[in-house]
DRENSE-614961 format. One record per atom (N, C-alpha, C, O): residue in three letters; x, y, z. Coordinates in steps of 0.2 Angstrom, whole numbers, padded with zeros to 4 digits, always signed. Each point is the difference from the previous one (the first is absolute). Example, Ala and Ser with C-alpha at 12.3 -4.5 7.8 and 13.67 -1.06 7.14 Angstrom:
2
ALA+0066-0028+0039;ALA-0004+0006+0000;ALA+0004+0006+0000;ALA+0005-0001+0003;SER-0007+0006-0007;SER+0004+0006+0001;SER-0004+0005+0003;SER+0003+0006+0001;
END
This chain:
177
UNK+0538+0432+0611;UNK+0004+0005+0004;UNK+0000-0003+0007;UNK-0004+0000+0005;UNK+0011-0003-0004;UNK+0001-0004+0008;UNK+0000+0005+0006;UNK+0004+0004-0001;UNK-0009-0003+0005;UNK+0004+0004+0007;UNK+0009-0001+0002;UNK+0004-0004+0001;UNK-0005+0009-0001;UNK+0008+0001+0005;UNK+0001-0008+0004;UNK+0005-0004-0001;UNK-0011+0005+0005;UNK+0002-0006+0006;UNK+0002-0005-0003;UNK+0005-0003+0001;UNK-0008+0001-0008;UNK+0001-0006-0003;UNK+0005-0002-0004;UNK+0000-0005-0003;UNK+0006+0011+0002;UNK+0008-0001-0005;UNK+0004-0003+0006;UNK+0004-0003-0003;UNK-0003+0002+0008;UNK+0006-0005+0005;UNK-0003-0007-0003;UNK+0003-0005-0002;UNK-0011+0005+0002;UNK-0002-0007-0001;UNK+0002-0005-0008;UNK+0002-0005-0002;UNK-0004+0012+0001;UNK+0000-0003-0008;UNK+0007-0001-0003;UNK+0001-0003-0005;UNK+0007+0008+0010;UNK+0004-0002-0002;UNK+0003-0006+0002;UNK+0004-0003-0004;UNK-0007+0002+0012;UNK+0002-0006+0002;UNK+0000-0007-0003;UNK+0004-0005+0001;UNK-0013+0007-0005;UNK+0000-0007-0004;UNK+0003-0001-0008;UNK-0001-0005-0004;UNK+0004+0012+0002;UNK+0006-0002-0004;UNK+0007-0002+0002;UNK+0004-0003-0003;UNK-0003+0005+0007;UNK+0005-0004+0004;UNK+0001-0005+0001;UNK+0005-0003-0003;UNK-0009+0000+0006;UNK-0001-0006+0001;UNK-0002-0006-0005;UNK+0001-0006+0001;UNK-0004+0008-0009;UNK+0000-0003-0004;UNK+0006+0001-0003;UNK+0001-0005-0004;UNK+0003+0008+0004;UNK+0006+0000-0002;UNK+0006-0005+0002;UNK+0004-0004-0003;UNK-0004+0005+0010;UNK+0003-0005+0004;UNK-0002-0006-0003;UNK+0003-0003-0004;UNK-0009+0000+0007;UNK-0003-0006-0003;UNK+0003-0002-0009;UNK+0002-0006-0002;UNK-0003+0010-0001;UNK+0003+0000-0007;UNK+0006-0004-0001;UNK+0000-0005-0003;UNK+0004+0009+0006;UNK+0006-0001+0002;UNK+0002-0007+0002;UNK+0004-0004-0003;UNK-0009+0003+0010;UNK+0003-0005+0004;UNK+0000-0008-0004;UNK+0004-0004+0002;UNK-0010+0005-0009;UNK-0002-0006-0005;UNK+0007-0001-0004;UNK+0003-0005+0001;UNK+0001+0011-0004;UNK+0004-0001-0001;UNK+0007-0005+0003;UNK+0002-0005-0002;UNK+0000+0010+0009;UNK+0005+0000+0004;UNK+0000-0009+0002;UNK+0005-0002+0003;UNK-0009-0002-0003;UNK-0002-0003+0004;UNK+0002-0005-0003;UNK+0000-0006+0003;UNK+0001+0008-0011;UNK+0004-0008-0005;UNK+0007+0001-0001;UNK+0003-0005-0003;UNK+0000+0011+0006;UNK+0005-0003-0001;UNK+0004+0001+0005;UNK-0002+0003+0004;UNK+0010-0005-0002;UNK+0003-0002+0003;UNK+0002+0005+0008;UNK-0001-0001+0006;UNK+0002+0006-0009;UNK+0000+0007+0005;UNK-0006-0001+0004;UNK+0001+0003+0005;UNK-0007-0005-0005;UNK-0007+0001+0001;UNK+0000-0003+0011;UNK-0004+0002+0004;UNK+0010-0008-0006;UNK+0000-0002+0007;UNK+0004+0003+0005;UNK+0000-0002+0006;UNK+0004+0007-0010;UNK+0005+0004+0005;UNK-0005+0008+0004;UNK-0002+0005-0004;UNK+0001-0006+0011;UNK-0005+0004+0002;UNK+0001+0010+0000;UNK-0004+0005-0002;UNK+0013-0006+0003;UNK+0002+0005-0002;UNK-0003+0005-0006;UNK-0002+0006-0001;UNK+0004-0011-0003;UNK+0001+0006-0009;UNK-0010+0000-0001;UNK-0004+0004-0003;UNK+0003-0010+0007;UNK-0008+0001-0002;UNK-0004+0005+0002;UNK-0004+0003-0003;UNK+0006-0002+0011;UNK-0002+0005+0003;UNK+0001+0009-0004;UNK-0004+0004-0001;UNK+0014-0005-0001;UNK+0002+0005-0003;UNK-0007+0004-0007;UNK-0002+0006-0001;UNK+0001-0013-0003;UNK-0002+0001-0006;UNK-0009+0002+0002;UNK-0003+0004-0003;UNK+0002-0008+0010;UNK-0008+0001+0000;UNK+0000+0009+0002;UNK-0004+0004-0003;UNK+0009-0002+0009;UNK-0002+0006-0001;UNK+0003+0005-0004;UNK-0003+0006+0000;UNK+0006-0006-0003;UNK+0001+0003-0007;UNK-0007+0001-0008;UNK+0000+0004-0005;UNK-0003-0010+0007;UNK-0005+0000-0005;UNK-0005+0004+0005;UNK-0003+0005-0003;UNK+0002-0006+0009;UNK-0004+0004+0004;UNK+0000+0007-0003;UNK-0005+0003-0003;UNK+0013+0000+0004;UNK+0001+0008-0001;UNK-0001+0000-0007;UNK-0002+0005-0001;UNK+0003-0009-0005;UNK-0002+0000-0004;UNK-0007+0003-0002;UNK+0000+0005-0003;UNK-0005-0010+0006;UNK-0006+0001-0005;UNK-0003+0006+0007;UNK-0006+0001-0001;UNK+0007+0002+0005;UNK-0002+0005+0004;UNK+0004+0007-0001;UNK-0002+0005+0003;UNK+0008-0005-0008;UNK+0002+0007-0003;UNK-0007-0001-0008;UNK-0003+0005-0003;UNK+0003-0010+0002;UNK-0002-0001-0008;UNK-0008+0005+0003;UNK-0001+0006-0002;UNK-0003-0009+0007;UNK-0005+0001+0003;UNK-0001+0007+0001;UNK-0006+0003-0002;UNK+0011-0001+0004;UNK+0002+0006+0000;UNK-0001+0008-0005;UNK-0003+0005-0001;UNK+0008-0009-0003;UNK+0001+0003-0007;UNK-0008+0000-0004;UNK-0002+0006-0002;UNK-0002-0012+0002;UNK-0004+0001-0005;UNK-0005+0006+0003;UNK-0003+0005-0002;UNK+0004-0006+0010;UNK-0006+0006+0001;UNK+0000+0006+0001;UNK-0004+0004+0001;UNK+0012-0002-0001;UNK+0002+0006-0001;UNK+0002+0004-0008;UNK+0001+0006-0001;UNK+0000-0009-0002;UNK+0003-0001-0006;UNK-0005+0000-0008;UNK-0004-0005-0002;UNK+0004+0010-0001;UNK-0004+0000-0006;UNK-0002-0007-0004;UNK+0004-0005-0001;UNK-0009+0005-0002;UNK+0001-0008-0005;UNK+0006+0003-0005;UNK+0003-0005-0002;UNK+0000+0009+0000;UNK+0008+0000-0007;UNK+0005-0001+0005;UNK+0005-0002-0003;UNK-0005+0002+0010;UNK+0008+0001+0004;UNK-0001-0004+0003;UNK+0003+0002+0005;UNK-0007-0008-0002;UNK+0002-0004+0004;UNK+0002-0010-0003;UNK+0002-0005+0003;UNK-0003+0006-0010;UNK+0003-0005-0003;UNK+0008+0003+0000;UNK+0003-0005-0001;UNK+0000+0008+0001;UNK+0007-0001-0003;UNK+0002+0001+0009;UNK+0006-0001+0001;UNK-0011+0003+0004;UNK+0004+0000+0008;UNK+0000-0009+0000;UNK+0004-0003+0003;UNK-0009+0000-0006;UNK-0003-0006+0004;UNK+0007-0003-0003;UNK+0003-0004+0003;UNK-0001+0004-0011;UNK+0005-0002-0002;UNK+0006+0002+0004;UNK+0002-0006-0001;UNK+0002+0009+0004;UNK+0003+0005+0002;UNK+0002-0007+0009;UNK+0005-0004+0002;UNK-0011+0004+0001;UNK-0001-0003+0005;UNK-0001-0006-0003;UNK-0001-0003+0006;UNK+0001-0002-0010;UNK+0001-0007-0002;UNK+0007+0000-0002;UNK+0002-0006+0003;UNK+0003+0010-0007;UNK+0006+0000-0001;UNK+0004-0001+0002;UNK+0004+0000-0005;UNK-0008+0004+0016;UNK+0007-0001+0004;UNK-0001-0005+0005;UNK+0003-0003+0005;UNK-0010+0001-0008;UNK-0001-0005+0005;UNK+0003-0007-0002;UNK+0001-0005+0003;UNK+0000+0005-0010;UNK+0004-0005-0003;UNK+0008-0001+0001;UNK+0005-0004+0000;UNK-0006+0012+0001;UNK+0009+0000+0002;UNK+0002-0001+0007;UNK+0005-0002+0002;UNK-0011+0003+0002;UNK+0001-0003+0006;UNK-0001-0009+0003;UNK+0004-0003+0004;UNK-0008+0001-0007;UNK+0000-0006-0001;UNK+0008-0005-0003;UNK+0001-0005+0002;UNK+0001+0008-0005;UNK+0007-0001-0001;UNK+0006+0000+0004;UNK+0005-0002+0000;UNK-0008+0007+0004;UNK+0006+0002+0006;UNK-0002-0006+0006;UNK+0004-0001+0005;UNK-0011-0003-0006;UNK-0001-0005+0005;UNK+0001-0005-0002;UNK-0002-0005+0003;UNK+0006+0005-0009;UNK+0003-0006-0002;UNK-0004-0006-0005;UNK+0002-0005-0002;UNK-0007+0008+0000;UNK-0003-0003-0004;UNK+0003+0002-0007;UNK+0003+0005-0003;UNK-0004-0012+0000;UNK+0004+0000-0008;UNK-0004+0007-0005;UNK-0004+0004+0002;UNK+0006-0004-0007;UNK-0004+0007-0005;UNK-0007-0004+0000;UNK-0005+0001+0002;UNK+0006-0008-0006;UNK-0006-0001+0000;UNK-0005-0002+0003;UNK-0005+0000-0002;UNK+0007-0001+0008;UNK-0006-0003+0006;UNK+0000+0011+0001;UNK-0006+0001+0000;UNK+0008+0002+0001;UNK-0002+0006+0001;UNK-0004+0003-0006;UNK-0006-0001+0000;UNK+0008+0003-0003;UNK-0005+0000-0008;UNK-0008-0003+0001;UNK-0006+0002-0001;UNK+0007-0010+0004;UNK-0006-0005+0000;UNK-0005+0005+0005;UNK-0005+0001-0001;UNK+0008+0000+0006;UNK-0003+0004+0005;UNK-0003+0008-0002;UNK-0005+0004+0002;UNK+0010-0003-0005;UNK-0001+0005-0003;UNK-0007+0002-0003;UNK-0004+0005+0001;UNK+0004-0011-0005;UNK-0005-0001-0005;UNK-0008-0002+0005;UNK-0005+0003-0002;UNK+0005-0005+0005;UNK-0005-0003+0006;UNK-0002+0005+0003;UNK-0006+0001+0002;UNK+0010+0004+0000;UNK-0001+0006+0004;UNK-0003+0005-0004;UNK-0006+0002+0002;UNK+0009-0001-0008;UNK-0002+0004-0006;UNK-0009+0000-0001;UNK-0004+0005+0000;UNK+0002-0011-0001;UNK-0008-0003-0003;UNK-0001+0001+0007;UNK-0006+0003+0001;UNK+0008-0003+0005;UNK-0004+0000+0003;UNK-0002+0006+0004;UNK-0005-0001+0003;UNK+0008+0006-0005;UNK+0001+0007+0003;UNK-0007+0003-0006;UNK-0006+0002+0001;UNK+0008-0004-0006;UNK-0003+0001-0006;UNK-0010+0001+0003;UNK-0004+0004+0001;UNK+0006-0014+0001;UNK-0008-0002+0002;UNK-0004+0005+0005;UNK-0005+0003-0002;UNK+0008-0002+0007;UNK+0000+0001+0006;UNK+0000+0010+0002;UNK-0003+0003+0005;UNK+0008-0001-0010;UNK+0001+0008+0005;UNK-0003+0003-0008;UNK-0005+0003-0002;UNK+0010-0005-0002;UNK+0000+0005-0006;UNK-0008+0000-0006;UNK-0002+0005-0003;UNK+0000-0010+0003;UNK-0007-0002-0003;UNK-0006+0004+0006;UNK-0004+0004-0001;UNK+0004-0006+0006;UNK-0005+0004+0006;UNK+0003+0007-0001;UNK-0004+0004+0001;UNK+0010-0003-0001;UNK+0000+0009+0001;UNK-0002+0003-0007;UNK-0001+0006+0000;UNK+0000-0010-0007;UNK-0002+0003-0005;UNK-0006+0001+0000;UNK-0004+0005-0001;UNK+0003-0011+0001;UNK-0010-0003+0003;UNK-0002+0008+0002;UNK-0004+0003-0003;UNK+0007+0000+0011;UNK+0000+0002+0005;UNK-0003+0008-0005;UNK-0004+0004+0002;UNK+0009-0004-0006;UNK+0002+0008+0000;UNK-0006+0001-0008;UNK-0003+0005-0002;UNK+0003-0011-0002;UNK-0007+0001-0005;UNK-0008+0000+0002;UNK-0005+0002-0002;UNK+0007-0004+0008;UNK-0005+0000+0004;UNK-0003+0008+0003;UNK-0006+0003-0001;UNK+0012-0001+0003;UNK+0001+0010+0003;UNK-0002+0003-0007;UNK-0005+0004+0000;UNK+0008-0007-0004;UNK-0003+0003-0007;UNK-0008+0001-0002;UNK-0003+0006-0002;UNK+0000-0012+0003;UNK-0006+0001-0002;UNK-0004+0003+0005;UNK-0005+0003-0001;UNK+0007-0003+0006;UNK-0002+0002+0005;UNK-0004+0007+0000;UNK-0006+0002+0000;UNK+0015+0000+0000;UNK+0000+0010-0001;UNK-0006+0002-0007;UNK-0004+0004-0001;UNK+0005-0011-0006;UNK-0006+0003-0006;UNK-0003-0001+0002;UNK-0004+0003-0003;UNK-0002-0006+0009;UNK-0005-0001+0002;UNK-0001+0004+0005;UNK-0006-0001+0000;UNK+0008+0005+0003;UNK+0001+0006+0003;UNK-0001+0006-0003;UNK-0005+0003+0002;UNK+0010-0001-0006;UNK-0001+0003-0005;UNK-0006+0002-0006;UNK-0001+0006-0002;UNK-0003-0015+0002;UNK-0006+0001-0005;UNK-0006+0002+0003;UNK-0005+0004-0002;UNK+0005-0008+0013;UNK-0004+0005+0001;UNK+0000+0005+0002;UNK-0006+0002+0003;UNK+0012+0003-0003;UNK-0001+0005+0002;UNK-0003+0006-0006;UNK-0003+0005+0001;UNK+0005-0009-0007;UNK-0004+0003-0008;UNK-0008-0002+0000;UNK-0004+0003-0004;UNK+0003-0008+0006;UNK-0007-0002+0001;UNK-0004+0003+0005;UNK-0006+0002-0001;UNK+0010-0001+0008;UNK-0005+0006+0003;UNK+0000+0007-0001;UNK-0003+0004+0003;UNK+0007-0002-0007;UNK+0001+0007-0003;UNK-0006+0000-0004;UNK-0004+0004+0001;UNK+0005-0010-0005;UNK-0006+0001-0006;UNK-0005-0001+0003;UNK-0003+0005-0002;UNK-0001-0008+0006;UNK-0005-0001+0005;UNK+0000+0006+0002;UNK-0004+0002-0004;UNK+0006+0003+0008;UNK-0002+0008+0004;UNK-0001+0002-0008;UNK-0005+0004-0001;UNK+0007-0005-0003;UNK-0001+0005-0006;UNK-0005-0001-0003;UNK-0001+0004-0004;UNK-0003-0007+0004;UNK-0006-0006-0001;UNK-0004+0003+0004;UNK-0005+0003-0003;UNK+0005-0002+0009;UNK-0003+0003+0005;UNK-0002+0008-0001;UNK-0006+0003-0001;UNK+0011-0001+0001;UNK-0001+0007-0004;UNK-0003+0001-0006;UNK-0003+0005-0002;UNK+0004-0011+0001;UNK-0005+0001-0010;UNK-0008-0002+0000;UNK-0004+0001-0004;UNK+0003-0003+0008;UNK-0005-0003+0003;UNK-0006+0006+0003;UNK-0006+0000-0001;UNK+0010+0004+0006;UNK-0002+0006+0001;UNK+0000+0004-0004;UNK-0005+0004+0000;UNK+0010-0003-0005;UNK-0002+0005-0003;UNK-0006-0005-0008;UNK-0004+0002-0005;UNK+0004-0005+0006;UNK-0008-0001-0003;UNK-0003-0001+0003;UNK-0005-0001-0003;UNK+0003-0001+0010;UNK-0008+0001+0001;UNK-0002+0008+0002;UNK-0005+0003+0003;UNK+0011+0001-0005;UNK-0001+0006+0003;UNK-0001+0003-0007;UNK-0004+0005+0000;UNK+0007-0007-0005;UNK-0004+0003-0006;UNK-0007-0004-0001;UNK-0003+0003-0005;UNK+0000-0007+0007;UNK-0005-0004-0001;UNK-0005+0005+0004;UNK-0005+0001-0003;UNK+0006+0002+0008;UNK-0004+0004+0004;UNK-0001+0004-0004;UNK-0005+0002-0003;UNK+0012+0002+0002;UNK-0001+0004-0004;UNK-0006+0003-0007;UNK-0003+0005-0002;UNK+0004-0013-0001;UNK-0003+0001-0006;UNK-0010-0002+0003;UNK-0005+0001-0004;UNK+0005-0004+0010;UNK-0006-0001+0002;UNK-0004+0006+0001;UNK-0006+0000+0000;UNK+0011+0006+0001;UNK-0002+0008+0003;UNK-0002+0002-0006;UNK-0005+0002+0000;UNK+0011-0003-0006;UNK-0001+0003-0006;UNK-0009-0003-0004;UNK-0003+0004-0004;UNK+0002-0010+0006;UNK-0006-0001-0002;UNK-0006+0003+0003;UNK-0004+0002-0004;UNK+0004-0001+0011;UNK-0006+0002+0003;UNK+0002+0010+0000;UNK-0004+0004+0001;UNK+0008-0004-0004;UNK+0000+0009+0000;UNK-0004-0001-0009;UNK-0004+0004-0002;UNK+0007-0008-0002;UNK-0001+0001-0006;UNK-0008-0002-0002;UNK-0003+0004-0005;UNK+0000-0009+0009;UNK-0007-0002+0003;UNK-0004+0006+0002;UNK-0005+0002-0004;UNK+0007+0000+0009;UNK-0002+0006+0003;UNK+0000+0009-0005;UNK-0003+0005-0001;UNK+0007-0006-0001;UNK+0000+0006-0010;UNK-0003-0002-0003;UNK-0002+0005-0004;UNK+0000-0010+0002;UNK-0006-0001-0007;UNK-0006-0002+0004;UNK-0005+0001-0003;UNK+0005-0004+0010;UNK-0007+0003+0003;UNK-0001+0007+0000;UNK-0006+0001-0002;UNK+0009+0004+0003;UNK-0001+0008+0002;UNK-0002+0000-0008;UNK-0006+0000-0002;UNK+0010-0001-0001;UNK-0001+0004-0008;UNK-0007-0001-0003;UNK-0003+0005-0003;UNK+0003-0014+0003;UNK-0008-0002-0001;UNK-0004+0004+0004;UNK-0005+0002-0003;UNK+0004+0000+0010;UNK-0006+0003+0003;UNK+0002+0008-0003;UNK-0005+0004-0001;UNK+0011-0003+0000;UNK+0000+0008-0003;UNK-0004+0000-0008;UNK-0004+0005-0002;UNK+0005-0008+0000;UNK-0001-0001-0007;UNK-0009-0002-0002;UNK-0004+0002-0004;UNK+0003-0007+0011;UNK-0007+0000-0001;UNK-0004+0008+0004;UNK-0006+0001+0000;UNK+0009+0001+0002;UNK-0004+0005+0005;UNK+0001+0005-0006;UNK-0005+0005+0000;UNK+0011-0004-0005;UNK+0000+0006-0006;UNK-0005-0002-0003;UNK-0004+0004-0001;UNK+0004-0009-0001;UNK-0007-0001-0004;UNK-0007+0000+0001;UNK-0005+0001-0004;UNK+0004-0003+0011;UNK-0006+0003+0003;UNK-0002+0008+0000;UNK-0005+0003-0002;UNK+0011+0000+0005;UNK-0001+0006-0001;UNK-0001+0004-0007;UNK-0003+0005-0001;UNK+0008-0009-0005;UNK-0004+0003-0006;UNK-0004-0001-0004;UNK-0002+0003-0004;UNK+0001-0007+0006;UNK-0010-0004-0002;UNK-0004+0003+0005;UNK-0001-0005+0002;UNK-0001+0008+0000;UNK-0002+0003+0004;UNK-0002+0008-0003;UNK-0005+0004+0001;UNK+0008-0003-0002;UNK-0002+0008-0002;UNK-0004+0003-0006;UNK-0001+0007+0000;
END
């Protein structure tokens, strides 16, 4: 579970491996030395993997695969408007894809199976100290019957002593006459 402070960071370095990703690509082929489109394309993949970034940690694990598809589809479309061919956009496409994957979408899963076990661990100790105070309770109430039956001995001790000294004093007295 990240602090708060730590989601700018941890988006920035999805960011930034994505750019990087990218740059492996962009850098073979012919477009790569024109500063313009490269810039275009670097911040485009920025706003890219920082809406993706976005999405996962707002976003359910069932809805944020078809947003993450949704934002790769116009990022491909956009890409095209910067003049790169379908396939060199596709190619990038594909390069952005695995790496959003690496990066946003595999950690926010990680992230949220994590929150999962969490709350069951929370949840079992909060069943474990339930059952502990109940335990506590049972505990008192057996040594409170153990006294009990301690009483029950020495009163029950105490009645066949009387009865013995009764029973020996009846018999004294009727021998005796």
């Amino acid at each position: 579970m990240a602090l708060p402070i730590l989601a700018p960071v941890l988006k920035d370095f999805a960011v930034d491996a994505a750019v990087k990703a990218g740059r492996a690509l962009w850098s073979q082929l012919p477009w790569g030395k024109d500063k313009a489109r490269v810039d275009a394309v670097e911040s485009r993949i920025r706003r890219l993997a920082a809406d993706a970034a976005d999405l996962a940690r707002n976003l359910s694990d069932e809805s944020y695969e078809a947003g993450i598809e949704r934002l790769l589809n116009q990022f491909q479309k956009d890409l095209g408007g910067f003049g790169l061919t379908a396939r060199e956009a596709e190619e990038l496409t594909e390069v952005e894809r695995d790496q959003i994957r690496a990066t946003i979408l595999e950690p926010a899963r990680e992230r949220r199976q994590t929150l999962r076990w969490l709350e069951e661990l929370e949840k079992r100790v909060k069943e474990s100290e339930s059952a502990i105070a109940g335990h506590g309770t049972t505990s008192e109430r057996l040594t409170s019957l153990e006294r009990q039956v301690t009483n029950l001995r020495i009163a029950l001790a105490v009645a066949l002593s009387l009865a013995t000294i009764a029973t020996l004093l009846s018999i004294l007295f009727f021998t005796r006459r």
